[in-house]
LOTIKE-921684 format. One line per field, with one value per residue (C-alpha): residue number from 1; x, y, z. Coordinates in Angstrom, 3 decimals. Layout:
N
n NUM,...
c1 X,...
c2 Y,...
c3 Z,...
END
This chain:
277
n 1,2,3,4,5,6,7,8,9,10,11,12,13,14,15,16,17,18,19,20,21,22,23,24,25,26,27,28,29,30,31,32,33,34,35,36,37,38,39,40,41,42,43,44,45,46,47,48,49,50,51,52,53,54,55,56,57,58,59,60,61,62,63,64,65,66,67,68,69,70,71,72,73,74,75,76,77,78,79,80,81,82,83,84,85,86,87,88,89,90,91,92,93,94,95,96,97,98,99,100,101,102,103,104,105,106,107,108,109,110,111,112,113,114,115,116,117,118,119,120,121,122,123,124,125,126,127,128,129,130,131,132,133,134,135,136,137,138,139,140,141,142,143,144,145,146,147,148,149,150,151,152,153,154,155,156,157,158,159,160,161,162,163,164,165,166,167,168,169,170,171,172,173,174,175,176,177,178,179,180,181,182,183,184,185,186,187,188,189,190,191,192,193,194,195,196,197,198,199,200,201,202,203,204,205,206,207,208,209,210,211,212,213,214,215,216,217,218,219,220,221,222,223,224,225,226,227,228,229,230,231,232,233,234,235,236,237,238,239,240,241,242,243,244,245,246,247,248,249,250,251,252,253,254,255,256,257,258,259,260,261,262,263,264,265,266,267,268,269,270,271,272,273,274,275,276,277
c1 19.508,18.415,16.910,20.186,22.784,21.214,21.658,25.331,26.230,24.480,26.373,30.187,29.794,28.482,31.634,33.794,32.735,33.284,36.498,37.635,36.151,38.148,41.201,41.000,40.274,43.152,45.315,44.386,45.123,48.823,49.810,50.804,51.978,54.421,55.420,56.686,58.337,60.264,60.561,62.973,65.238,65.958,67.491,64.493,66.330,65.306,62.352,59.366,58.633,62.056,65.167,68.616,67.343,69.070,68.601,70.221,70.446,71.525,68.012,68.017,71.371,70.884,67.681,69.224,72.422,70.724,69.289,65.918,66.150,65.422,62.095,60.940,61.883,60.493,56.886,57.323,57.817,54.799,52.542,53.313,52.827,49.782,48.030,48.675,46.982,44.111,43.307,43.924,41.149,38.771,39.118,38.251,35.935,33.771,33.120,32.102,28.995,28.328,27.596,26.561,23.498,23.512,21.823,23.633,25.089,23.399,24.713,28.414,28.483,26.750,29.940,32.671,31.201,30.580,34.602,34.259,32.572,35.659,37.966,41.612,41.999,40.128,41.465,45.069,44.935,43.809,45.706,49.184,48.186,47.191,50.883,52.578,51.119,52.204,55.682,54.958,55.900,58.611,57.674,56.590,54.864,52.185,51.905,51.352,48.945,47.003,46.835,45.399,42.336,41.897,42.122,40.269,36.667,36.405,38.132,35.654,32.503,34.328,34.804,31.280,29.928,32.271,31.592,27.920,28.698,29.989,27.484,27.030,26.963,30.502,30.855,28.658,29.576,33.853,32.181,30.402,33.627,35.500,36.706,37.325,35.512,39.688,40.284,37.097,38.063,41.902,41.874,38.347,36.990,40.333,41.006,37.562,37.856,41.301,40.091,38.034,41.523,43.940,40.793,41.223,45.420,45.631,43.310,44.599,48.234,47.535,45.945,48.773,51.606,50.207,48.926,50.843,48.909,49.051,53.387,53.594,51.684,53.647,57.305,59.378,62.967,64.328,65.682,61.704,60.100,57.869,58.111,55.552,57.799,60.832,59.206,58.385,61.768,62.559,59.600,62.116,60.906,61.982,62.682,61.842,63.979,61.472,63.908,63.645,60.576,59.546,62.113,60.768,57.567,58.602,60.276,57.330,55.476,57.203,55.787,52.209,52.539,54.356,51.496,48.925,49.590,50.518,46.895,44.926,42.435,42.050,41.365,38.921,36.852,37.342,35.987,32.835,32.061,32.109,30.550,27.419,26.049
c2 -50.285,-50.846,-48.037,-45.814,-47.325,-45.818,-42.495,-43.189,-44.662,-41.496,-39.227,-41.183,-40.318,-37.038,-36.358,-38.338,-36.398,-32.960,-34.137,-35.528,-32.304,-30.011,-32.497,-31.789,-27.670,-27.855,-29.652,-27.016,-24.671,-25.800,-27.564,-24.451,-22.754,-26.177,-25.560,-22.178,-22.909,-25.876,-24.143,-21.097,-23.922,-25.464,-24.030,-22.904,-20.013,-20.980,-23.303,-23.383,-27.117,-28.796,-28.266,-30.118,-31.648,-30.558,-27.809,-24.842,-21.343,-19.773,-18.198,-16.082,-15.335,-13.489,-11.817,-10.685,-9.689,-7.800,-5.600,-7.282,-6.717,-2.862,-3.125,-5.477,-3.131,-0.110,-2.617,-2.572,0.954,2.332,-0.545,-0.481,3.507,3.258,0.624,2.828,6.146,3.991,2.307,5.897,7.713,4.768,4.442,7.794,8.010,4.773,6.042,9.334,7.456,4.758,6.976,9.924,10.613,13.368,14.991,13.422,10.845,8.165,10.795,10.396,6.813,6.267,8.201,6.539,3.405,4.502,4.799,1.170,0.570,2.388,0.036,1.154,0.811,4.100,6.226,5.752,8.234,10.998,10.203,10.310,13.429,15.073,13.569,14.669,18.571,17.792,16.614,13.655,10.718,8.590,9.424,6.677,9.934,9.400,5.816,5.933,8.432,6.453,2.923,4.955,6.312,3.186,1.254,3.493,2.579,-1.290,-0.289,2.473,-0.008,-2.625,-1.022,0.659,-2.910,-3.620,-0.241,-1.751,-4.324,-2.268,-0.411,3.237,3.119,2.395,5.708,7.279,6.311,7.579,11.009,11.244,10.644,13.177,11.810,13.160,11.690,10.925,9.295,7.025,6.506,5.370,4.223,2.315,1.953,0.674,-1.847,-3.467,-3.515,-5.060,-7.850,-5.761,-3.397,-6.379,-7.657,-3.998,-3.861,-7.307,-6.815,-3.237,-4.563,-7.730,-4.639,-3.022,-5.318,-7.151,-4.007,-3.665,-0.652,2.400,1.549,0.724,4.225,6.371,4.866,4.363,4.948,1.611,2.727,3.309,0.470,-1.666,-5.458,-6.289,-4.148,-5.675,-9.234,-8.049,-6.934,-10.730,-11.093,-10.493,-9.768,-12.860,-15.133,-15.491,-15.992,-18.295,-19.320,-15.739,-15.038,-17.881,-17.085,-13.509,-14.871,-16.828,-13.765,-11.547,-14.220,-14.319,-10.826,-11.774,-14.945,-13.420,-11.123,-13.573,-16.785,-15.136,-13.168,-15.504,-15.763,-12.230,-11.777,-14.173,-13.170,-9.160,-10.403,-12.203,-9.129,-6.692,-9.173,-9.722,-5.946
c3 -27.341,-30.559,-31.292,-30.100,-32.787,-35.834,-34.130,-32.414,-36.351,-37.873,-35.239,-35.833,-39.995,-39.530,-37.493,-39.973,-42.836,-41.483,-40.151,-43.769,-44.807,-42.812,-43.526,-47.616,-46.895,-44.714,-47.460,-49.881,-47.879,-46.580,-49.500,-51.276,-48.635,-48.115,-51.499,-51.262,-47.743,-49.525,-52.368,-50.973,-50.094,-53.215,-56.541,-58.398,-60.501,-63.798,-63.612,-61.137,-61.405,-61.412,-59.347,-58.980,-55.868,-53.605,-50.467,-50.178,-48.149,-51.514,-52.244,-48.594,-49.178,-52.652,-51.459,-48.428,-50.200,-52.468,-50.282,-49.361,-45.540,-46.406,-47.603,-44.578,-42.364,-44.594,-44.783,-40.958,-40.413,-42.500,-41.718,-37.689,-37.829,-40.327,-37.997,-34.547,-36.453,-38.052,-34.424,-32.117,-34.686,-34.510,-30.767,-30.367,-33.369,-32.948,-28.827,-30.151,-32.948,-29.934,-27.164,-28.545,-29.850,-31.718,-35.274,-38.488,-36.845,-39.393,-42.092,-40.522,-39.935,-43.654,-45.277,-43.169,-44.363,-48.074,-47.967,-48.111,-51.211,-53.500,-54.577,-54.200,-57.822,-58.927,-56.371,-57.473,-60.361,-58.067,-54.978,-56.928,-58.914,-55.437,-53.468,-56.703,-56.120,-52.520,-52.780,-50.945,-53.912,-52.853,-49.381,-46.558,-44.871,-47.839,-47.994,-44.342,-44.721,-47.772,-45.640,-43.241,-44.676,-46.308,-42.884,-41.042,-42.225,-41.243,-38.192,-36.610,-37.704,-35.847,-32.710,-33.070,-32.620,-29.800,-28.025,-28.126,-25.888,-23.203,-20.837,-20.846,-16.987,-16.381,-18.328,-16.292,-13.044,-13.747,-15.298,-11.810,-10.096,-11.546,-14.826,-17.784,-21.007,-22.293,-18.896,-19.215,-23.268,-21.816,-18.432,-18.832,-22.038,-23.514,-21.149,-21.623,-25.336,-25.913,-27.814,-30.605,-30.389,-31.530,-34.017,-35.429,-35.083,-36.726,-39.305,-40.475,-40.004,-42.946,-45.390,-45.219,-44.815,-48.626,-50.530,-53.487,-56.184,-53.918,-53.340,-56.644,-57.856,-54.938,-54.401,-57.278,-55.287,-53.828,-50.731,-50.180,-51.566,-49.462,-49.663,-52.348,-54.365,-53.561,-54.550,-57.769,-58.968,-59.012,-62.305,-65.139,-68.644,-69.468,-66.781,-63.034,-60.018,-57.913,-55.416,-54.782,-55.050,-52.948,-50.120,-50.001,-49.657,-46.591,-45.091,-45.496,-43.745,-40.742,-38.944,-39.584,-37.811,-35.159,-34.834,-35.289,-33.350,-29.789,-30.733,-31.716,-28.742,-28.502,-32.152,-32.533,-29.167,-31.113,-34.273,-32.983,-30.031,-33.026,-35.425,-32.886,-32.729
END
């Protein structure tokens, strides 16, 4: 009996210190976001660290008033249709690399992945010189078509290492039924690989829904603007409206937990199916 305390002791403050652990990341991590929430409810106009105390609807009111509700639903418009195009290619682009074998395919894979490496930040210059020639500035055709690309990438390799998990035979047995390779890809494939298609949705969804440099490089007209845009306009030259800013913040927070808690099984068993090939 003796002998077992050491290691029941040993066990009880290895569990208390990852639990105090997880308690101060999980601090760090809320506090702020307890700030902000508390934050859009108090009069922060002209100062970010002191208020008159008391709680007020004021802040939603003025950002709401002043047109705010247009760019959440323009942020929901390009990001919803961006996400749909980015996961349709990859569907049909990651089956293609995982069951086919065929000469280049290295090659192919290599370059959709080398997309990757660019950051956003040099490809702004030629991507609005390029929309400009095009007519498409000011246009959520454009930005739709930039997240896009830029989702696209992580997306195929995901589903590439999903698409590994799935056996070739169940392929191969609809084909000798009768089935076309789009009716396997829909009625089979698609099914099986929910999981890795919400880990794709979610994640290409949260790029979009926070990028800021391509909308500020493409849309300048407000009726257009996305919501990082809209945010900004509250950063005066000279002051800031936090009670603004902070109850924008809270607004634009809402869809991504609405997309994220209902999901949250799915997208974790997604992430770790695609993370394990």
């Amino acid at each position: 009996m003796d002998t077992q305390r050491p290691k029941g002791l040993a066990g009880l403050i290895e569990n208390g210190a990852l639990l105090t652990g997880f308690a101060i990341f999980a601090i760090f991590l809320l506090a702020p976001a307890f700030y902000v929430f508390k934050g859009s409810f108090e009069n922060l106009s002209v100062s970010l660290v002191s208020s008159d105390g008391g709680w007020t609807l004021s802040n939603y009111v003025n950002i709401f008033s002043s047109g705010y509700y247009v760019y959440v639903i323009n942020s929901l418009i390009v990001c919803i249709t961006a996400t749909f195009l980015a996961c349709t290619i990859s569907l049909f682009a990651a089956y293609g690399l995982s069951r086919f074998r065929f000469r280049g395919r290295g090659l192919v894979f290599g370059s959709i992945m080398g997309g990757q490496f660019f950051p956003w930040i040099i490809l702004v210059n030629p991507i609005f010189i390029l929309f400009a020639r095009g007519g498409m500035i000011n246009s959520q055709i454009g930005l739709i078509l930039c997240y896009t690309a830029f989702i696209t990438p992580f997306t195929i390799y995901l589903l590439v290492g999903y698409l590994t998990t799935i056996p070739k035979s169940l392929d191969e047995a609809a084909i000798v039924d009768g089935a076309s390779r789009l009716t396997v890809v829909t009625k089979i494939i698609l099914p099986i690989m929910w999981p890795g298609m919400v880990a794709a949705a979610t994640f290409g969804f949260l790029q979009s829904w926070s990028e800021y440099l391509l909308a500020l490089a493409l849309i300048t007209d407000d009726s257009m603007k996305t919501i990082p845009l809209g945010l900004y306009q509250y950063f005066g030259d000279v002051n800031v409206d936090w009670g603004a800013v902070m109850a924008g913040s809270v607004v634009a927070t809402v869809p991504t937990l609405l997309l994220f808690l209902p999901l949250q099984k799915k997208l974790v068993s997604g992430l770790t199916s695609g993370a394990t090939k």
